[in-house]
C-alpha positions, 0 to 999 in steps of 0.5 A, spaced: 609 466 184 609 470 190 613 476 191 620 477 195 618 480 202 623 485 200 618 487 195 612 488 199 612 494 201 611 496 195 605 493 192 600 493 197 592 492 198 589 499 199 589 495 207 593 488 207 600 488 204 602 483 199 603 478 203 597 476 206 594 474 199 593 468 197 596 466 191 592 467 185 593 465 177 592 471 173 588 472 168 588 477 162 581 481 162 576 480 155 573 488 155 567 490 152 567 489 145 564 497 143 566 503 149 565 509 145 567 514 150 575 511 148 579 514 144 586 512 140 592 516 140 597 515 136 599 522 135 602 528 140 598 532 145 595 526 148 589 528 153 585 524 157 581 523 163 582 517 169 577 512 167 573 510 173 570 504 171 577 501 172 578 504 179 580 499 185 574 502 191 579 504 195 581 511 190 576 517 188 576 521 183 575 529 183 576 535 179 572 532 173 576 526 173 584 528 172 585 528 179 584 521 184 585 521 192 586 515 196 581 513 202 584 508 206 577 504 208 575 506 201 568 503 199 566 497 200 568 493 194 560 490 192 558 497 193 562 498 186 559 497 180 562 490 178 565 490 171 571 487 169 575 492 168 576 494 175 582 493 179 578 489 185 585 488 190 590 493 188 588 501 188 590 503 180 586 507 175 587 506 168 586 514 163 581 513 159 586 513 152 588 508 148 596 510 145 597 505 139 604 509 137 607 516 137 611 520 142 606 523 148 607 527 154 603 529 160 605 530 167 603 528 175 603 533 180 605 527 187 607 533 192 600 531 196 602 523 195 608 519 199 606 513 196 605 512 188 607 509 182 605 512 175 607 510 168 604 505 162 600 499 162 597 494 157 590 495 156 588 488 157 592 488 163 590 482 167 587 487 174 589 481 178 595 484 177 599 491 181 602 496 176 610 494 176 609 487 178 608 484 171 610 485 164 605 488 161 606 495 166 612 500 166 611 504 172 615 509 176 614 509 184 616 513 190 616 510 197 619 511 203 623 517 200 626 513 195 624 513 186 625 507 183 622 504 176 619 498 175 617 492 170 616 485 171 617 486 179 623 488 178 626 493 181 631 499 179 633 505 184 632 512 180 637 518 183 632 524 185 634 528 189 627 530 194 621 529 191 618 535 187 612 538 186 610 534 180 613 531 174 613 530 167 611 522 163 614 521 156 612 515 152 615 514 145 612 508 143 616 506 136 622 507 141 620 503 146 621 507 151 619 511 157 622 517 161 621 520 168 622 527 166 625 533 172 620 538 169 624 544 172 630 543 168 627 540 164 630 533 163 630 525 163 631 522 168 631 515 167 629 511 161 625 505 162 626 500 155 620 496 152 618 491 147 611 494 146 606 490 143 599 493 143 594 498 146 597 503 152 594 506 157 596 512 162 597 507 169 597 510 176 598 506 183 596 510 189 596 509 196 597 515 200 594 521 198 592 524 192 595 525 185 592 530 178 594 529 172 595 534 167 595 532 160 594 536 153 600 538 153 606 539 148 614 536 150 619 541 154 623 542 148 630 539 149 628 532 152 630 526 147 
């Protein structure tokens, strides 16, 4: 179904806004059936890396693998090792980790980025698909100075004041919830509520800038 035009700034090709795309049926992706460098949480202290089998050819990653930047041009996309894991039209990598329960929290430093989005997806997320536009990806975005949360194209405004430096993800799977978090206070945000229904992954869109992700770390007391 093709998106509103009111949205269509919001998801875009690395180069092409959405709505030069042709319309496309979306597919789930069969992965692999063994990858031995993955891993599933489901306890705290979640650590992972960005995984660059799933990176568009627009994204670079950097700083052994927890920080990605966008380059408008990117590479050409059949210079990329082809597998079906990676996102060939929209600029997204997946983390390395699988979560399949438990409360978990890392955090995003977006100072050097105007326009992102960061979240959770389904492992098995068809990569025709932008992170936010589907119901298999809950994602909070920023885009011409404004944060919103977004799931199943649906669009929901966040009050932030300015946008800070970095700021922090928590995910309670058994809850079915997912909060963006004001690391200075520290405090919840918004909440974002879903129906979980398998194998999670760290999502992040960008196309501007760069992004580093800081995971391992133990949740701010105080954030329910």
């Amino acid at each position: 179904m093709a998106m509103p035009a009111s949205l269509t700034h919001f998801c875009r090709l690395a180069v092409q806004t959405v709505s030069s795309l042709p319309v496309k049926h979306t597919r789930q992706i069969i992965l692999p059936a063994r990858r031995w460098y993955i891993t599933r949480s489901t306890g705290n202290n979640l650590q992972f890396r960005l995984d660059e089998r799933t990176a568009h050819s627009s994204l670079d990653l950097f700083k052994k693998d927890t920080g990605v930047i966008y380059r408008m041009l990117g590479l050409d996309p059949s210079h990329v090792q082809d597998n079906p894991e990676r996102f060939r039209d929209w600029a997204v990598v997946f983390g390395d980790e699988k979560i399949t329960g438990g409360r978990h929290y890392w955090e995003v430093t977006v100072k050097k980025s105007h326009e992102f989005r960061l979240g959770v997806a389904e492992a098995l997320m068809s990569r025709d698909d932008c992170v936010g536009t589907n119901n298999s990806s809950w994602v909070f975005g920023y885009a011409q100075r404004k944060w919103f949360a977004m799931t199943g194209n649906k669009m929901v405004p966040v009050t932030l004041v300015g946008k800070p430096d970095r700021v922090g993800v928590l995910l309670d799977y058994e809850a079915g919830l997912l909060g963006l978090v004001d690391i200075q206070k520290p405090k919840v945000i918004h909440t974002v509520k879903a129906r979980f229904r398998g194998p999670l992954c760290p999502a992040f869109g960008l196309w501007d800038g760069e992004l580093l992700t800081h995971s391992g770390l133990e949740e701010p007391e105080g954030l329910k």
